[in-house]
C-alpha positions in Angstrom: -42.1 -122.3 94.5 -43.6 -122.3 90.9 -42.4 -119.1 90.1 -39.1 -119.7 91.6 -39.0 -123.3 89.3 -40.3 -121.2 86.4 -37.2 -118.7 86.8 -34.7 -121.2 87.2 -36.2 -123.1 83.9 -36.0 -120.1 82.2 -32.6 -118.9 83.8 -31.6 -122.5 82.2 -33.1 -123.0 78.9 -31.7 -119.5 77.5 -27.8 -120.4 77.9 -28.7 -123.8 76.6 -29.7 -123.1 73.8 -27.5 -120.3 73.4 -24.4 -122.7 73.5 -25.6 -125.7 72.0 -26.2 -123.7 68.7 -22.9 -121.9 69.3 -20.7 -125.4 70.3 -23.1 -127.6 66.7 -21.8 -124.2 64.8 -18.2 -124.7 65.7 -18.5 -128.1 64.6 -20.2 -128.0 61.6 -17.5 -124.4 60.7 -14.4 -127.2 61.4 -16.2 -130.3 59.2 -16.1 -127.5 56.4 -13.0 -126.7 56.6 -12.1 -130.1 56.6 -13.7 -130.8 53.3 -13.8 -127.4 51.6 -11.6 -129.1 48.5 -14.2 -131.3 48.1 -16.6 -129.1 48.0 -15.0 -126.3 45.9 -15.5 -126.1 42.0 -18.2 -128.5 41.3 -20.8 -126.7 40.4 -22.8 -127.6 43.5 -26.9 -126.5 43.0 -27.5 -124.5 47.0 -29.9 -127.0 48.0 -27.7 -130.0 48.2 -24.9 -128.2 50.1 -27.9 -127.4 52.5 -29.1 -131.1 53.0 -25.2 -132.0 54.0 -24.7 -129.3 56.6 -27.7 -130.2 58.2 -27.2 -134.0 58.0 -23.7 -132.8 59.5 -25.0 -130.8 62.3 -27.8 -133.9 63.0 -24.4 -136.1 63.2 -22.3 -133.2 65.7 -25.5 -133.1 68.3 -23.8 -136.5 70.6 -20.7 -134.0 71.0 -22.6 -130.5 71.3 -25.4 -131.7 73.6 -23.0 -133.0 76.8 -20.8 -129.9 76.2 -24.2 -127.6 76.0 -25.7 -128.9 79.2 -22.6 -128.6 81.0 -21.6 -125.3 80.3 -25.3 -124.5 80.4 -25.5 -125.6 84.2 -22.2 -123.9 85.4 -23.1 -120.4 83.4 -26.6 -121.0 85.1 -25.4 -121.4 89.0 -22.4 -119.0 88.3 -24.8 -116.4 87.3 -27.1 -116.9 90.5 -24.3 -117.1 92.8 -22.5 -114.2 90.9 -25.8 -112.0 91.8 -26.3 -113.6 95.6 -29.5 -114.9 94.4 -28.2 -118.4 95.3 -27.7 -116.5 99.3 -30.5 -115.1 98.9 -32.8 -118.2 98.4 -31.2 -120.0 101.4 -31.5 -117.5 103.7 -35.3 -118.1 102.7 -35.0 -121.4 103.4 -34.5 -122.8 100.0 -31.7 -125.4 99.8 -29.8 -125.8 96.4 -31.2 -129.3 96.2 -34.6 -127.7 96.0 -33.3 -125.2 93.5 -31.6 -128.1 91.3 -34.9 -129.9 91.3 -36.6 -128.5 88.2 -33.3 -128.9 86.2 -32.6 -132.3 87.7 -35.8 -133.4 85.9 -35.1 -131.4 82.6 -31.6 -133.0 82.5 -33.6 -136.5 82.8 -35.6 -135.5 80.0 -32.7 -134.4 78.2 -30.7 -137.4 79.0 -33.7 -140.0 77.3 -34.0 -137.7 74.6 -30.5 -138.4 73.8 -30.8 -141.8 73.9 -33.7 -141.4 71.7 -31.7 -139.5 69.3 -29.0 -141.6 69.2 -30.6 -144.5 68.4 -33.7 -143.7 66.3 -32.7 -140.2 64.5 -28.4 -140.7 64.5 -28.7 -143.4 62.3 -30.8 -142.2 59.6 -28.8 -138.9 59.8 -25.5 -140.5 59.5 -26.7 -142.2 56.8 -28.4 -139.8 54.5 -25.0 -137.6 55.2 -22.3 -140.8 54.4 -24.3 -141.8 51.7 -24.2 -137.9 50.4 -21.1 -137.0 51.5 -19.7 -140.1 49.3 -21.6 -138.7 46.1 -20.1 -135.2 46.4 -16.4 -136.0 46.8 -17.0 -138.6 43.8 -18.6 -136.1 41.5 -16.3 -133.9 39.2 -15.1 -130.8 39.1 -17.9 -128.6 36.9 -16.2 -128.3 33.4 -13.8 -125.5 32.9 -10.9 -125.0 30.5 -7.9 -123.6 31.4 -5.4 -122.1 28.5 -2.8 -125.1 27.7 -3.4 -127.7 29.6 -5.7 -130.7 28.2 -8.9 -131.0 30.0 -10.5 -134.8 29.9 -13.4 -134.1 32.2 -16.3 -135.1 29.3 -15.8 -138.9 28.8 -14.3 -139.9 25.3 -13.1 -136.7 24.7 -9.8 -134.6 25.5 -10.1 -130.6 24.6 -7.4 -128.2 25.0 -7.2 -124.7 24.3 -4.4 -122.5 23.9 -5.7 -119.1 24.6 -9.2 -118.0 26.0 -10.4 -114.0 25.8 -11.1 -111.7 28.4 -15.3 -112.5 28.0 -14.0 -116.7 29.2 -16.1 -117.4 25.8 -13.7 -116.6 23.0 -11.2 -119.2 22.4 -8.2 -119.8 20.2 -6.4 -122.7 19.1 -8.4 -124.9 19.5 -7.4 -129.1 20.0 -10.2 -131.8 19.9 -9.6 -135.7 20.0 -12.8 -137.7 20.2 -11.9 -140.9 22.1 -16.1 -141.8 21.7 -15.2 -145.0 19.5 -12.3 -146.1 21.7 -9.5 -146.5 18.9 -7.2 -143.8 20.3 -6.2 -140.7 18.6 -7.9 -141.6 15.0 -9.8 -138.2 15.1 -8.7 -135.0 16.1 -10.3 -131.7 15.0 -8.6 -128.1 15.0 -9.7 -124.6 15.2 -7.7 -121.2 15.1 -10.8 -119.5 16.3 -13.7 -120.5 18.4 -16.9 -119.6 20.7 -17.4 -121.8 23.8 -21.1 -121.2 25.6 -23.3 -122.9 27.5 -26.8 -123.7 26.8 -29.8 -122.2 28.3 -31.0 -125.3 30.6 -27.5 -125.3 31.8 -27.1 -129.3 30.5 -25.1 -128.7 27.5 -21.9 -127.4 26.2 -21.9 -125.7 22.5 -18.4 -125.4 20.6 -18.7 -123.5 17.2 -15.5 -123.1 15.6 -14.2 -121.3 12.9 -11.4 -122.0 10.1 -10.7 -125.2 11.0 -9.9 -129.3 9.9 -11.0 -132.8 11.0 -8.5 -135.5 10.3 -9.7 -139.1 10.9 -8.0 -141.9 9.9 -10.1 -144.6 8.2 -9.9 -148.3 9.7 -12.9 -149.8 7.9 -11.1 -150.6 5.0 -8.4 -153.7 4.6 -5.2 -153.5 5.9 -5.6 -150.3 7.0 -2.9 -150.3 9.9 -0.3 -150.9 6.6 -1.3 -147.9 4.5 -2.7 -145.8 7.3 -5.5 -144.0 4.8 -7.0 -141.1 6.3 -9.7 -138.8 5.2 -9.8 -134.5 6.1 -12.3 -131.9 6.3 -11.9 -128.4 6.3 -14.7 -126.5 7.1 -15.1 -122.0 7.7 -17.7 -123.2 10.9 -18.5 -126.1 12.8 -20.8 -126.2 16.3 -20.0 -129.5 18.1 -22.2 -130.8 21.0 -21.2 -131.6 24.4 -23.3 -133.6 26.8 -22.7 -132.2 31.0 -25.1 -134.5 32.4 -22.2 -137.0 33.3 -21.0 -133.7 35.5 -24.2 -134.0 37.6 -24.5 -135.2 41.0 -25.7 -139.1 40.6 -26.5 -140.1 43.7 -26.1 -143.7 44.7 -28.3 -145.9 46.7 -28.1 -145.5 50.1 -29.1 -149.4 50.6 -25.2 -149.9 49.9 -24.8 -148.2 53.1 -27.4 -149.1 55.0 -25.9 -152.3 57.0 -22.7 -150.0 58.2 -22.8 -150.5 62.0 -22.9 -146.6 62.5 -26.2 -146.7 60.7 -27.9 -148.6 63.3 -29.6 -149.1 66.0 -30.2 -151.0 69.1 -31.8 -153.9 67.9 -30.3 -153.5 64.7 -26.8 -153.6 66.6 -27.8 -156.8 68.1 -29.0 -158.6 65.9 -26.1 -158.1 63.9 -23.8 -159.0 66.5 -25.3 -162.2 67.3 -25.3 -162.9 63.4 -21.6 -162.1 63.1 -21.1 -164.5 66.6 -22.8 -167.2 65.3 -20.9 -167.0 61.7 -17.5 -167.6 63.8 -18.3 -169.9 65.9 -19.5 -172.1 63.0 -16.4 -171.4 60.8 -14.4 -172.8 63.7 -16.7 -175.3 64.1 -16.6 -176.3 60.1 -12.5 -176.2 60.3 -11.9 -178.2 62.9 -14.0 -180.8 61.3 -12.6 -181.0 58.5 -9.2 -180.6 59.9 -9.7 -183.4 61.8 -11.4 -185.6 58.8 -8.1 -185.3 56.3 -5.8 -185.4 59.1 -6.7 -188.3 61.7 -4.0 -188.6 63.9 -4.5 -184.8 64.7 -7.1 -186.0 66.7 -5.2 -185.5 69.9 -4.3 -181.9 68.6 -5.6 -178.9 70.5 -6.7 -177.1 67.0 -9.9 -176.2 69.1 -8.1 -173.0 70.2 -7.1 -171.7 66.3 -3.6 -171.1 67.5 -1.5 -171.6 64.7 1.3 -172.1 66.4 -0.1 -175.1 68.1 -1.6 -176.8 65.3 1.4 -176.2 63.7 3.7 -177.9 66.1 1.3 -180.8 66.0 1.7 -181.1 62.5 5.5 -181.3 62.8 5.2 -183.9 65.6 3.2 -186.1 63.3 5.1 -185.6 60.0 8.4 -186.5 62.3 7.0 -189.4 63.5 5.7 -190.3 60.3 9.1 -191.0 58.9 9.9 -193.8 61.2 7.2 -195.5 60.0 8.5 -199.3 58.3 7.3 -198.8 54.9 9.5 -194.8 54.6 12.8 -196.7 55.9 12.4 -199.7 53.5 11.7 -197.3 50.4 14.6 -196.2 48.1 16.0 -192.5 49.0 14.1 -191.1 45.7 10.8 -192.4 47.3 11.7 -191.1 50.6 12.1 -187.5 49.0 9.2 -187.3 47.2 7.2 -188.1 50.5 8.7 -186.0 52.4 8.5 -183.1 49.4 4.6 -184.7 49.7 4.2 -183.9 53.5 6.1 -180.8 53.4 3.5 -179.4 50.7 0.7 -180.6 52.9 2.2 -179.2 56.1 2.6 -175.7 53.9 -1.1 -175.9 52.5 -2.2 -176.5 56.1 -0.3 -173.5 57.2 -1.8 -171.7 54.3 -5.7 -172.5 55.4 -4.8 -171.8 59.0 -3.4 -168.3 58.3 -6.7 -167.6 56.0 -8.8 -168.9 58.9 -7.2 -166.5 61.5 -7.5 -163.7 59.4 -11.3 -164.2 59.0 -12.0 -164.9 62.5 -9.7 -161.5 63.4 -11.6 -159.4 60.7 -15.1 -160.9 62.7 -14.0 -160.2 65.6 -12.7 -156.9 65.1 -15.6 -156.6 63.0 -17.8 -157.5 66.4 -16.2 -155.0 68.4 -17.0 -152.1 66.5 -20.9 -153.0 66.4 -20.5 -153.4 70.4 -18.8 -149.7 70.4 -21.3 -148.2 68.9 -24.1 -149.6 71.0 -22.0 -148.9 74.2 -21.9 -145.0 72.6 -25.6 -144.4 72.3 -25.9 -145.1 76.2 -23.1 -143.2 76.9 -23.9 -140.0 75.4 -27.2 -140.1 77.6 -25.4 -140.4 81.0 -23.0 -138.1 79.8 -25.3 -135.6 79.6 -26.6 -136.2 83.1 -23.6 -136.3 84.6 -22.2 -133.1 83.3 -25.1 -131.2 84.8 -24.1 -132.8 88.0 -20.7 -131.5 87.5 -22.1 -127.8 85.9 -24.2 -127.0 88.6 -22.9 -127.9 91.8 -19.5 -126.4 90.2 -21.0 -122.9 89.0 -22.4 -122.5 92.9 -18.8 -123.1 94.0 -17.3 -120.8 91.7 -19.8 -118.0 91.4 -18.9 -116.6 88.3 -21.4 -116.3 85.4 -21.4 -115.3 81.8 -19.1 -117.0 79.1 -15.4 -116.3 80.8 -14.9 -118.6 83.4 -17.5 -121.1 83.1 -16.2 -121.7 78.7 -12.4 -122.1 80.0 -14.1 -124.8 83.0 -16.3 -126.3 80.6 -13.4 -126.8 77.9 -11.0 -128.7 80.0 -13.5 -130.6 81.5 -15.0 -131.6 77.9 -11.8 -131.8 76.4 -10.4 -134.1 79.4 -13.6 -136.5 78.7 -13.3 -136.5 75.3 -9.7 -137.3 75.4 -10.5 -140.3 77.7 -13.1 -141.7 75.7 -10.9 -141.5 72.5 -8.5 -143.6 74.3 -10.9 -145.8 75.5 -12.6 -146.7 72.4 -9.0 -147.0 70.4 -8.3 -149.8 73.3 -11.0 -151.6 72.7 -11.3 -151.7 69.1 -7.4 -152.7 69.5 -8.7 -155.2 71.9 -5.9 -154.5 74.5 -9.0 -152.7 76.8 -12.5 -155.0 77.9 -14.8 -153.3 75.5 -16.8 -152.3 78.6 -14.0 -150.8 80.9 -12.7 -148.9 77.7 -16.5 -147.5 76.6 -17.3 -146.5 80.1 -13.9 -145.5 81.5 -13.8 -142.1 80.8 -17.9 -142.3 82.6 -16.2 -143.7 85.5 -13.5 -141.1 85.9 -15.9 -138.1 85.8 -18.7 -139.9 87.7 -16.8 -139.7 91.4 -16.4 -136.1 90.4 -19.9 -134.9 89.8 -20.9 -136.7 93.0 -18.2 -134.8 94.9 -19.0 -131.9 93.7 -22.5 -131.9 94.3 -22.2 -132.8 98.0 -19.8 -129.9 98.6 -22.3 -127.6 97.0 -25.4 -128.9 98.5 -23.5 -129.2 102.3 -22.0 -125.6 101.9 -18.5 -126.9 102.2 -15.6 -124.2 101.6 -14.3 -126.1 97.9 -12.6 -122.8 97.3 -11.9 -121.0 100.6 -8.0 -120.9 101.4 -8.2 -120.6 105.0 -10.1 -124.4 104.9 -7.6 -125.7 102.8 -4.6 -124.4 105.0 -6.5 -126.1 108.1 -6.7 -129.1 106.4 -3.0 -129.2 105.7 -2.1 -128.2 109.3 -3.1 -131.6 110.3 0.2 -132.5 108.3 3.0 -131.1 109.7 5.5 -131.7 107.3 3.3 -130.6 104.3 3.3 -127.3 106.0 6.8 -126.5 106.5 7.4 -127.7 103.1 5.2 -125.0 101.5 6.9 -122.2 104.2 10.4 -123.2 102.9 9.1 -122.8 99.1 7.8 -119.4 100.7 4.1 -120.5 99.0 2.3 -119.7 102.4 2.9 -116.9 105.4 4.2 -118.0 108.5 
């Protein structure tokens, strides 16, 4: 039996590794294409775009690894079935439970390690590749000019250049305003011919140009905005110095990022949540008080609930019954309007604080939601994994067919089908229309029933896939049948 468990590991571990390199390749091939423009043109040194696909890749395993071990399982138990090695093991005795039992236990394994991952590795990766991914598409393009068109990429300074040479070093008329003081255009320097190179160390830009003029108009000197003196020099060659460093990648501190619910973990998660619980229920708690204090005869009110418009409707009843009050009906019409301008000002500040309240509360609470999503993910993606081998498995006996044909187009639609469900899911919740338990876990309970059924037809022999079992389990309905003879789908 070793050997046999040693074959099946090793009949196992090849496509799974195979495909979850394959399926995080895919992945990281489509978050590349999704941000090739901000990639492209800045100057990027080889070792940073490095650390941000493999941050990506750390952040695509929760969607490789359940789509691994399930095609993985079926390729597995397609191939053996595909070769009669699953026939032959039974007609030695050996049941597919006893054949499943090696990778039940490495699908355990796998499952806690990705629980593991998700909640001590995930959020560090996701973090490191936010935090870069932010500092990359913030950074600049790296400086090039193109003929005719005004280039402000080096701060205080605006550069334009009619035409560059073939060598992209020789340039010719030649624009420079320097903005460095913050007056506007007060100096400008031209250039019919010039030589545009970049220093050895790569940090600075060198400009020497030939047969050319600074103008620069002089505001030190009274009243300067009336006779607008200005002061020129011409000069046969001039080398002007350009600072790149402000082109760099600065990277920012990834403490700024650090308390984004995606960035945490477990106990992270919940403390955060019960912080974020506790804040509401005290701002309710604080508003109602005070409420209450400035308007008295709210007391009755049910402003407990932060429906607006309840407390709103009690305010109307009390500024209504307000105005039969002796002193408003013995007051000339002048006073009357002013109090009632008074209480309508009031009633319209309340409103105000209300609204402000609700919005707070519906920002925490939507804020709440999204912490409880992700710590409802990083125990999904470990059942997820278990129950797709439970689907692979049983599923690639059924089928018999090995290799990457069949079992890929299986795989895919079941993935994809998941996938789809938990999108839904999580959107419902986070919309609050869905419990945020039935929406996290409901596309786990639709796939559950399957993998169970599947692996009781495969491990009871039952004919999933054999017509003639099918058309005996239809004959037991009558009307099915003749139905299907009329639409000619089955023989007579």
């Amino acid at each position: 039996m070793k050997k046999l468990y040693k074959y099946m590991l090793k009949s196992y571990l090849q496509p799974f590794l195979f495909t979850f390199f394959i399926v995080l390749f895919i992945l990281l091939m489509q978050f590349l294409w999704k941000y090739i423009d901000d990639l492209v043109g800045k100057g990027l040194e080889w070792y940073i775009i490095a650390k941000l696909l493999f941050y990506a890749s750390a952040t695509f395993v929760p969607l490789a690894l359940p789509l691994a071990v399930l095609l993985s399982s079926l390729m597995t138990f397609g191939s053996l079935g595909e070769n009669y090695e699953l026939v032959a093991a039974k007609s030695a005795g050996i049941s597919l439970r006893k054949l499943m039992k090696p990778l039940i236990i490495l699908a355990v394994i796998t499952s806690i390690s990705a629980f593991l991952f998700s909640n001590y590795i995930y959020p560090i990766a996701n973090l490191k590749f936010g935090s870069l991914l932010y500092d990359v598409r913030q950074k600049k393009l790296a400086f090039d000019i193109n003929e005719g068109i005004f280039n402000s990429d080096l701060s205080g300074y605006v550069i334009r250049v009619g035409r560059k040479a073939k060598d992209n070093k020789t340039i010719y008329d030649i624009l420079i305003y320097d903005h460095t003081k913050r007056r506007g255009n007060v100096k400008v320097t031209t250039a019919r011919k010039g030589i545009m190179e970049l220093t050895p160390d790569q940090r600075k830009v060198l400009f020497t140009l030939y047969n050319g003029y600074t103008y620069q108009e002089v505001t030190d000197q009274r009243n300067y905005r009336r006779t607008r003196p200005f002061e020129y020099i011409k000069f046969k060659k001039q080398i002007l110095t350009f600072d790149l460093s402000q082109l760099k990648l600065n990277r920012t501190n990834e403490s700024l990022f650090r308390n984004y619910y995606t960035m945490l973990n477990i106990k992270q998660l919940n403390k955060t949540i019960d912080s974020l619980s506790k804040q509401k229920v005290e701002r309710e708690k604080l508003f109602k008080k005070n409420f209450i204090r400035r308007y008295s005869y709210l007391e009755q009110a049910d402003t407990g609930t932060m429906h607006l418009e309840k407390t709103q409707a009690a305010i109307d009843r009390a500024v209504i019954k307000s105005i039969k009050y002796p002193f408003l009906g013995n007051s000339t019409r002048d006073v009357q309007l002013r109090i009632l301008d008074v209480a309508i000002a009031s009633v319209q500040n309340r409103k105000r604080n209300i609204l402000d309240v609700q919005n707070r509360n519906d920002r925490t609470r939507s804020l709440i939601t999204k912490h409880e999503i992700v710590w409802h993910q990083k125990f999904r993606l470990s059942l997820a994994c278990l129950i797709f081998f439970f689907i692979g498995a049983p599923l690639g006996a059924i089928i018999r067919k090995g290799g990457l044909g069949m079992p890929v187009v299986i795989s895919v639609i079941f993935f994809v089908l998941y996938h789809v469900v938990s999108i839904v899911g999580e959107k419902a919740a986070k919309a609050n229309e869905w419990n945020i338990i039935f929406g996290m876990w409901f596309s786990t309970f639709l796939i559950l029933p399957l993998g169970l059924f599947l692996t009781y037809k495969a491990t009871t022999d039952a004919p999933l896939l054999d017509s003639e079992s099918w058309k005996k389990f239809f004959e037991h309905f009558g009307f099915i049948m003749n139905w299907l003879k009329k639409l000619k789908l089955i023989k007579n």
